[in-house]
C-alpha positions in Angstrom: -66.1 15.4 -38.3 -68.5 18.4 -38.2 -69.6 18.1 -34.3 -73.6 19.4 -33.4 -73.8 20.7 -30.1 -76.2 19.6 -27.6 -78.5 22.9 -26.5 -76.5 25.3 -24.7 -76.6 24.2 -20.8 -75.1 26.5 -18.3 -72.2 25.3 -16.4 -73.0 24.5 -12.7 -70.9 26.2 -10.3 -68.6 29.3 -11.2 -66.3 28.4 -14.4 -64.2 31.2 -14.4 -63.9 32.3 -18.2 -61.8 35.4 -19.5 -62.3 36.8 -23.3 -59.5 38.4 -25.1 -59.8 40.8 -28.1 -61.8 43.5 -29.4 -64.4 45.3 -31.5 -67.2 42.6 -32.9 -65.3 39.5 -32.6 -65.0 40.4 -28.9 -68.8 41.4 -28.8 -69.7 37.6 -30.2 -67.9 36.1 -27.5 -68.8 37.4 -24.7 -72.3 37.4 -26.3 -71.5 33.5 -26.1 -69.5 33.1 -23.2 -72.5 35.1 -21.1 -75.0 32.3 -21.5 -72.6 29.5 -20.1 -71.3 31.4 -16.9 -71.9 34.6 -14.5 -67.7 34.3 -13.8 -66.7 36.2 -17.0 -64.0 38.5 -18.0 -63.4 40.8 -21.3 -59.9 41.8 -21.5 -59.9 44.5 -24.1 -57.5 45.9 -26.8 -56.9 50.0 -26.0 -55.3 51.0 -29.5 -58.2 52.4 -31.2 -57.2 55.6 -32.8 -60.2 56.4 -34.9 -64.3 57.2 -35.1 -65.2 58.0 -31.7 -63.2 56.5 -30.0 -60.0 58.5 -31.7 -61.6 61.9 -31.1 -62.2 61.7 -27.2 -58.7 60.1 -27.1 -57.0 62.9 -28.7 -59.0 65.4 -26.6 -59.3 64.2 -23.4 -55.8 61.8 -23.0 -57.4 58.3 -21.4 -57.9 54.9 -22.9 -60.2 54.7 -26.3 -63.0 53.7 -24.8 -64.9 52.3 -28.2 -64.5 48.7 -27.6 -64.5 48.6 -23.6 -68.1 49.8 -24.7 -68.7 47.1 -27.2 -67.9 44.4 -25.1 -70.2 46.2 -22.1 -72.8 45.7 -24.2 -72.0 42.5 -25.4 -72.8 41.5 -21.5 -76.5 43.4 -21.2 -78.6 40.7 -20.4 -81.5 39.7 -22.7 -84.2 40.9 -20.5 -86.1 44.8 -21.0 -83.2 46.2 -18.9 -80.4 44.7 -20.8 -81.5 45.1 -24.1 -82.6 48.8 -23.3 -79.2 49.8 -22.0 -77.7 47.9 -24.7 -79.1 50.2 -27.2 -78.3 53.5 -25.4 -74.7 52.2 -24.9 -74.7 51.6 -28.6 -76.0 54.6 -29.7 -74.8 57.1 -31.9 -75.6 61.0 -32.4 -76.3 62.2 -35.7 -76.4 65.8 -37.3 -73.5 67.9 -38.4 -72.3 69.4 -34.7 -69.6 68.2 -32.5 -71.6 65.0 -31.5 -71.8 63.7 -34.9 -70.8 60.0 -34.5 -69.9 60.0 -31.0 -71.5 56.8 -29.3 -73.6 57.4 -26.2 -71.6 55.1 -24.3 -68.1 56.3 -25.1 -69.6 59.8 -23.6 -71.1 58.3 -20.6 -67.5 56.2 -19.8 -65.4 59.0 -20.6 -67.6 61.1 -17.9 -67.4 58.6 -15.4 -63.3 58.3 -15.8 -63.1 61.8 -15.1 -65.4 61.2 -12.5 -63.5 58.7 -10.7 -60.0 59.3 -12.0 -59.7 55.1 -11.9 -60.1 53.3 -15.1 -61.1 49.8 -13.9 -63.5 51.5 -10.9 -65.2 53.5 -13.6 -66.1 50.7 -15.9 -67.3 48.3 -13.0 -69.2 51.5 -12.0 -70.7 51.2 -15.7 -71.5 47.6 -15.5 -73.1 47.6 -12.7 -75.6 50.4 -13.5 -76.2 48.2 -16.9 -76.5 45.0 -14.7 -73.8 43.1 -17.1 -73.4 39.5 -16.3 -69.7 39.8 -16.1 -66.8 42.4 -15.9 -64.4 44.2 -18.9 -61.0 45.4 -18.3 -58.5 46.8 -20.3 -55.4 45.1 -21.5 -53.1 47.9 -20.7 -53.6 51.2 -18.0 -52.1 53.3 -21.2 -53.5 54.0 -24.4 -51.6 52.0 -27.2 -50.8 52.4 -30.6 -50.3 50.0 -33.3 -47.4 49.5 -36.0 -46.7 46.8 -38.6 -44.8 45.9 -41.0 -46.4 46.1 -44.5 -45.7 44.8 -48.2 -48.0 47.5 -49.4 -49.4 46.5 -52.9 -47.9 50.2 -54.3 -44.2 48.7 -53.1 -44.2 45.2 -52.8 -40.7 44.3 -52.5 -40.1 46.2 -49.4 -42.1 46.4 -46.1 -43.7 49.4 -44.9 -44.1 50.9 -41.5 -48.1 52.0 -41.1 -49.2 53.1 -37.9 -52.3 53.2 -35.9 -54.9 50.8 -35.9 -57.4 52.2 -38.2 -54.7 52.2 -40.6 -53.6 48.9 -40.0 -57.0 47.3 -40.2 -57.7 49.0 -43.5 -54.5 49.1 -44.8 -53.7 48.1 -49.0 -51.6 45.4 -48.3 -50.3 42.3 -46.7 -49.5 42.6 -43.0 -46.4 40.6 -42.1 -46.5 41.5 -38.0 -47.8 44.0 -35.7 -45.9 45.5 -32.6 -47.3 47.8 -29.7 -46.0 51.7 -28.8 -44.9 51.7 -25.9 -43.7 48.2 -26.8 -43.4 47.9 -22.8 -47.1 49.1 -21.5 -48.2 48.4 -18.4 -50.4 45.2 -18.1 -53.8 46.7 -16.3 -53.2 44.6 -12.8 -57.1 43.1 -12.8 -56.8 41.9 -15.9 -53.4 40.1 -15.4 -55.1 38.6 -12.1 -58.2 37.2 -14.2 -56.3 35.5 -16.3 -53.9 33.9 -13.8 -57.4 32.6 -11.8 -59.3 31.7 -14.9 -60.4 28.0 -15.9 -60.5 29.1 -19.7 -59.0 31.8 -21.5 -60.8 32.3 -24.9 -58.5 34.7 -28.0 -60.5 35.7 -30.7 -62.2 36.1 -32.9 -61.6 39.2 -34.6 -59.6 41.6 -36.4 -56.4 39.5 -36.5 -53.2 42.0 -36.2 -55.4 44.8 -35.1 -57.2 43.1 -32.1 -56.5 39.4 -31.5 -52.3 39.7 -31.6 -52.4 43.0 -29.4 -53.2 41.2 -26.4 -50.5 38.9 -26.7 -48.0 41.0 -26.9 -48.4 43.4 -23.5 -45.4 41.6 -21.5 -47.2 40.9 -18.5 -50.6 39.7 -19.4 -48.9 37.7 -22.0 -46.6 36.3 -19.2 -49.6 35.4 -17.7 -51.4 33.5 -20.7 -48.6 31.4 -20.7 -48.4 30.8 -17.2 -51.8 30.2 -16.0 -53.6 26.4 -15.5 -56.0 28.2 -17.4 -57.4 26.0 -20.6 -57.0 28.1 -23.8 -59.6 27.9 -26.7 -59.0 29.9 -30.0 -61.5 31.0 -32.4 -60.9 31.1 -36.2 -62.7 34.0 -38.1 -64.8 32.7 -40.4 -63.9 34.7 -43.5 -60.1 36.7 -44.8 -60.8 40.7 -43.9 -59.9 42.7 -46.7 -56.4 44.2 -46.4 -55.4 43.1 -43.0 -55.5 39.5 -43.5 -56.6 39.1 -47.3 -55.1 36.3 -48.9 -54.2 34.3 -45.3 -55.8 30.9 -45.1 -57.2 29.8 -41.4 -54.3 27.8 -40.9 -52.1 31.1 -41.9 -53.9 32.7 -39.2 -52.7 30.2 -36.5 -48.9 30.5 -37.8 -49.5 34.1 -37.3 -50.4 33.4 -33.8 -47.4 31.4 -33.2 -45.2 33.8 -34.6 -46.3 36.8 -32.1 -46.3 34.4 -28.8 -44.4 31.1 -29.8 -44.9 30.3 -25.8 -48.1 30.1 -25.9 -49.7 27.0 -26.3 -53.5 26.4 -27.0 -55.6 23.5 -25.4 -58.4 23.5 -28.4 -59.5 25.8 -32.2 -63.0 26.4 -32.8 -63.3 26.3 -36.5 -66.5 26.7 -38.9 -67.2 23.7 -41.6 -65.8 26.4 -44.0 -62.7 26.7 -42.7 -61.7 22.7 -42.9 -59.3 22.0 -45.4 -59.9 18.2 -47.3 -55.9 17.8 -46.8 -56.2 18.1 -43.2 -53.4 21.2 -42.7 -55.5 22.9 -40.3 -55.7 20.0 -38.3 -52.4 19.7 -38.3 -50.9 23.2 -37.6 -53.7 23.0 -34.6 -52.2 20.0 -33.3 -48.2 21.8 -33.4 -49.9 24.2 -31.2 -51.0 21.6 -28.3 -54.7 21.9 -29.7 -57.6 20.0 -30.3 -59.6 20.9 -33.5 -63.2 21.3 -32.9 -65.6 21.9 -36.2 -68.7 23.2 -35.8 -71.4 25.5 -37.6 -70.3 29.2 -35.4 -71.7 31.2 -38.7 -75.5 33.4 -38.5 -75.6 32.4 -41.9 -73.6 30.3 -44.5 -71.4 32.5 -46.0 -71.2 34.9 -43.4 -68.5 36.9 -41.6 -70.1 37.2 -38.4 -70.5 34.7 -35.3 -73.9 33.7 -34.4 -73.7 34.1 -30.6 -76.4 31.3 -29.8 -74.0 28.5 -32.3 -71.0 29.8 -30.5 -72.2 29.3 -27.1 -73.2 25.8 -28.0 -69.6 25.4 -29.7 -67.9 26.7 -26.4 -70.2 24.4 -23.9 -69.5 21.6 -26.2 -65.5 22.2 -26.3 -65.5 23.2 -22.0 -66.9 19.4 -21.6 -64.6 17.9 -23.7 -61.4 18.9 -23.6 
């Protein structure tokens, strides 16, 4: 049964809610998330190798800060300030010099980390000059990269090594599993601590093996997903992304999940009317998992690949009350 959430009603008191991914999918939730509670966390994927994000990485040495920006934005408020800074953050330089395609807001956090010589200080130092209803943290206090295993459609018999996650996200093939390098990174300590205190941890949506499995696989932040009393809601992407999960049905994308952290149980799966299966497998793999499957319209538009933030927040309200 499709479920219609009541208006989205902010949760009285301080529900302490942590977001786990990166790039848009990330962005949508905490978009969401922000209009339920002022007690928010993004916990973000630091294995972007390309765009922007690549360049000051390879020049400069820190964390890509690409997403960490995203999902600062994703926590402007909706007022003049917030959508203002918003749009600076998110703003990129044209031309043909050395700023081509830099985003303001990678500049501006890659200025205040040299600055302050701290990751975590410097982006609370960016959030509060944005005024973001909530705080973002990095997964990991080293930059990552990505590999996976590949049946590439030029050798499909064998699997493939590709590195790097631009590669991975676009690569010509099916992805089989991702790992990270260093497979044994540091889990940033805030972020490990947010998760432990949380009353809901939400993973995904979102590029599946690029950003959503990354941040189960840092030992101890995934140590901690496991361990915490924390509730634990997953959100299904609403359409296959070509190459990196072409060709894997929703419920293949919760098997995927189970492969790359078998310990970790989920309490409820938010799932588009698109995604439902007549037979009832999704359902059912949801339910191996220790989850609740909750339908309801999450899409801008029918059709669409993207999240409409204002759906998912009534999704999220409506699955915080009832599970």
């Amino acid at each position: 049964m499709i479920s219609r959430p009541e208006p989205v009603e902010r949760f009285e008191g301080d529900l302490k809610v942590v977001s786990l991914g990166g790039g848009h999918g990330l962005a949508a939730s905490l978009s969401a998330l922000r209009r339920l509670t002022t007690e928010l966390t993004g916990v973000v994927t630091v294995a972007d190798n390309g765009g922007s994000s690549g360049r000051l990485r390879a020049e400069l040495g820190g964390l890509p800060p690409g997403d960490l920006r995203m999902a600062l934005a994703a926590l402007c408020g909706d007022d003049e300030w917030g959508r203002t800074w918003a749009g600076i953050l998110q703003h990129r330089f044209s031309g043909s010099g050395p700023l081509k395609d830099h985003a303001l807001g990678n500049l501006l956090i890659a200025a205040i980390w040299d600055q302050v010589d701290d990751h975590v200080a410097g982006l609370d130092l960016v959030a509060e000059l944005l005024g973001a209803q909530g705080r973002v943290l990095p997964m990991a206090t080293v930059p990552l990269d990505i590999e996976a295993d590949v049946h590439l459609r030029s050798a499909p018999d064998r699997l493939s090594v590709v590195r790097g996650q631009v590669e991975v996200a676009s690569v010509d093939g099916q992805v089989v599993t991702v790992r990270l390098d260093p497979g044994d990174p540091p889990a940033c300590p805030e972020a490990v601590a947010a998760v432990t205190d949380a009353d809901w941890v939400v993973v995904g949506p979102g590029s599946w093996f690029s950003s959503v499995m990354p941040t189960l696989l840092v030992p101890g932040l995934r140590d901690a997903l496991i361990s915490t009393t924390a509730k634990r809601v997953l959100v299904l992407n609403l359409t296959e992304q070509a190459g990196e999960t072409e060709g894997l049905s929703p419920t293949d994308h919760l098997e995927v999940l189970a492969a790359h952290a078998p310990e970790l149980g989920l309490d409820a799966v938010i799932a588009d009317p698109s995604l439902v299966d007549r037979r009832g497998t999704l359902e059912a793999t949801a339910r191996s998992l220790g989850a609740r499957l909750f339908v309801s319209e999450v899409a801008t538009t029918p059709g669409s690949d993207q999240h409409d933030p204002g759906r998912l927040a009534a999704a999220f309200g409506h699955v915080m009350r009832q599970a």
